[in-house]
N, C-alpha and C positions, 0 to 999 in steps of 0.2 A: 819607371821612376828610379832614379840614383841615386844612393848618399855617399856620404864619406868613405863607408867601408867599401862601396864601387873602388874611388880612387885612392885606397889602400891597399887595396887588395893587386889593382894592376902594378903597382911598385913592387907588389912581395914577389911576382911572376920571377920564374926561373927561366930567364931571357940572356944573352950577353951585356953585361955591363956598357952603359952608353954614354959615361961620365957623369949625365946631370942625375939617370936612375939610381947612379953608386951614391952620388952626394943625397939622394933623398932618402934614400934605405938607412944611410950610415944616422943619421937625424933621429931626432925623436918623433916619438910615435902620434898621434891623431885624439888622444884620450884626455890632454893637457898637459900628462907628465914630462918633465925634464922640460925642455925651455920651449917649447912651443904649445902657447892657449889656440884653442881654435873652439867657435860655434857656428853654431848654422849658416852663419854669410860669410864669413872669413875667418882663417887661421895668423895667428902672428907670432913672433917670437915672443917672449916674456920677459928679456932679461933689455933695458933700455942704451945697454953697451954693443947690446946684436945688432945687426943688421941681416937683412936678404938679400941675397943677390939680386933675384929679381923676384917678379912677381907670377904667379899661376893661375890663369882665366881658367876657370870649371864651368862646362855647358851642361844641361840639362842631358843632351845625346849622351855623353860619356867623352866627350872630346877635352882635351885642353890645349893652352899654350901657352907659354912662359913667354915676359919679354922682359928684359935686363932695366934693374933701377938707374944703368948708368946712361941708358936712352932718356929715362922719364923728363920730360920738360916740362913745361909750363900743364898747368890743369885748374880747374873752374868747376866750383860747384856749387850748384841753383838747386836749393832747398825742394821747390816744387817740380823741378826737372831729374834730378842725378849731381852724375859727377860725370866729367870730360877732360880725359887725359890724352897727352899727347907724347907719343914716343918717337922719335928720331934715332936710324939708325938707316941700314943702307935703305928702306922708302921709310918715308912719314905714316905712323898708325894711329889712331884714334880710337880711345876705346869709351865706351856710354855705356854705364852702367847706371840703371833705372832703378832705383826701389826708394826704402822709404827710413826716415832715422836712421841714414847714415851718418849724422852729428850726434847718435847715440851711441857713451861705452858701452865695450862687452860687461857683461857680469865680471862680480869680483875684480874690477878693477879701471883706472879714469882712461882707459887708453881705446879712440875712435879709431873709427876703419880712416876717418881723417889725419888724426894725428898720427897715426901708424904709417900711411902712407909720406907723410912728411918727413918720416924719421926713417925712413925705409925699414919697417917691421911688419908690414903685411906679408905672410907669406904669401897665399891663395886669397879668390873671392870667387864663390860659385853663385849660381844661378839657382835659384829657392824651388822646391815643388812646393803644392800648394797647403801637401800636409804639415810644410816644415812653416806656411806664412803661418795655419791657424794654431801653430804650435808655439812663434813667436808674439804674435798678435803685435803690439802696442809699446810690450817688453823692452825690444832692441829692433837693431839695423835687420833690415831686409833687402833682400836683390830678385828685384823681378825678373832682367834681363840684361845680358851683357852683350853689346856690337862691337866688333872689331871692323874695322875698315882699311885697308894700305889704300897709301894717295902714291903717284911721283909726281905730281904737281899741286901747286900751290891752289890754281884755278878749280882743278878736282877737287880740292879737298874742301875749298870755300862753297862749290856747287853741294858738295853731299851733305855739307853741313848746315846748308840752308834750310834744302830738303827734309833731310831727317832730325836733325835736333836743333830746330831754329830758334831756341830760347839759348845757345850758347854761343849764335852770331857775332854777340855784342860780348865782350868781357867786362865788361862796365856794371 
């Protein structure tokens, strides 16, 4: 099991500098101080004149991946389903993130993992253990699981979407 201090701790690593680890070290820290709030399902900037660059998928492994808000396209999100974003960049990604009151603020303040992503201030959103659901219960946003998929077709990506999250078929 992972938490935050996991992917804190791989940024503090005494590695060469790879531009995006300098820009994340240079930043404020994981604890809420200086301009970035973060809780159990995502972190965002605090200040509503910020922006992120892009955004950081946390897997339960310890894995991540960043992909750029200037990708972000079009996204859809079904209360009983998740949310379904779609990033364009050299292939079409798709990412489905599953859990539950993600139309709920974080504490201390009105801003959703929704509205944050519209205003590009999510930094990250990780994927929850199960100590971190009964620790939010009911409270706030939770993330069950996050899929990434690359298409380079349009056909692929309507087939896997049929398949695996067939409640986002329809945007309607």
């Amino acid at each position: 099991m992972l938490d935050e201090s996991f992917h804190q701790e791989r940024l503090r690593q005494k590695t060469p500098s790879t531009g995006l680890r300098e820009l994340l070290q240079s930043g404020p820290n994981a604890t809420g101080e200086g301009s970035e709030a973060s809780r159990a399902a995502f972190g965002c900037v605090r200040s509503p004149q910020e922006q992120a660059a892009a955004i950081e998928l946390r897997f339960q492994g310890g894995n991540s991946i960043w992909l750029s808000y200037h990708w972000l396209g079009w996204w859809h999100h079904n209360p009983s389903e998740g949310l379904l974003l779609k990033f364009s960049g050299d292939l079409v990604y798709l990412v489905v993130i599953r859990g539950s009151n993600l139309d709920r603020p974080i504490s201390g303040g009105p801003l959703t993992l929704l509205a944050g992503l519209q205003q590009h201030r999510i930094l990250w959103v990780r994927e929850m253990s199960e100590e971190k659901f009964r620790e939010i219960a009911d409270s706030g946003p939770t993330i069950d699981s996050i899929q990434v998929e690359q298409f380079e077709s349009q056909a692929a990506l309507k087939e896997w979407l049929s398949q695996n999250a067939p409640a986002f078929v329809s945007t309607r």
